[in-house]
N, C-alpha and C positions, 0 to 999 in steps of 0.2 A: 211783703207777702204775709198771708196770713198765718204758713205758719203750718197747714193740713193741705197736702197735694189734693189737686183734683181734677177731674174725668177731664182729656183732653192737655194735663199736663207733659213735658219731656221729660223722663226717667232714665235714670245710669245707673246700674247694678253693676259693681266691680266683684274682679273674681276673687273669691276666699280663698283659693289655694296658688301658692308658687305656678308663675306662668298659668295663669286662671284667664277667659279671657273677658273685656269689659262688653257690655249689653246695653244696649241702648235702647228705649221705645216709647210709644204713648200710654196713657193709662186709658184705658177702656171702661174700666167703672171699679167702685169701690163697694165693697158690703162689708161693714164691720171692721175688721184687721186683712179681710182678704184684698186683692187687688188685681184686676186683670189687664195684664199688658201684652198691647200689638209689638211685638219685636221690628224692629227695622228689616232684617231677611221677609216679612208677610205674616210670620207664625204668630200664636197666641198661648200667653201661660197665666194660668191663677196661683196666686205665691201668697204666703203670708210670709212678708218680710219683714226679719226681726230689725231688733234696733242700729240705728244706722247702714244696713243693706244698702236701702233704697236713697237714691239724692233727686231732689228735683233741680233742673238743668233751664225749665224755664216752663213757664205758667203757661194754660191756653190764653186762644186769642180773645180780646173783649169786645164785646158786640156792639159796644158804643165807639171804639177807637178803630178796631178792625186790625191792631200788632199786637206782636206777643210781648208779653212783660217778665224781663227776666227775673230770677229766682234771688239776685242779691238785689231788693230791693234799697236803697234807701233810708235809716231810721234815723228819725228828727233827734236833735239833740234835748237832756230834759234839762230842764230852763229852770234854775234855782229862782228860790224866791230871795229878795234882798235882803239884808239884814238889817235889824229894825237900828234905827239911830239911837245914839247913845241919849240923850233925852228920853226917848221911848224905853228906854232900856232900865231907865232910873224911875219913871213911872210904875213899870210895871212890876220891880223890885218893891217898892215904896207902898201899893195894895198888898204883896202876900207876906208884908212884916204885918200887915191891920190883923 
């Protein structure tokens, strides 16, 4: 995932206080820091929600595939490069004594 929710994402707002309760919905649209979300009861609320408030629970649909993609995507592993051979090694020691 990319990383920045968006319009038609699942949203989970948990509750800040002792026996808080959690909130589920879609995102309706973004402007800036604001966010407006369909609640699951039908209702609608604009929040600017601070840091970690908001989780997204699972991406919208893609117009190419037609299912939703969930929000832990995936991330490739990063692929070291090999280490140069010891020949190479003596090479390139052997230019920065010139």
């Amino acid at each position: 995932m990319s990383g920045m929710p968006g319009v038609g994402d699942r949203v989970v707002f948990e509750g800040s206080k002792v026996g808080g309760s959690r909130r589920e919905g879609q995102l309706l649209s973004i402007d800036g820091r604001a966010v407006r979300v369909r609640w699951d009861d039908g209702s609608d609320s604009l929040l600017i929600p601070g840091p970690g408030a908001m989780r997204v629970v699972a991406t919208a649909r893609s117009p190419k595939s037609g299912t939703a993609k969930t929000a832990k995507a995936a991330v490739a592993p990063v692929k070291k490069k090999p280490a140069p051979a010891k020949s190479q090694k003596k090479a390139v020691a052997s230019k920065k004594k010139r």
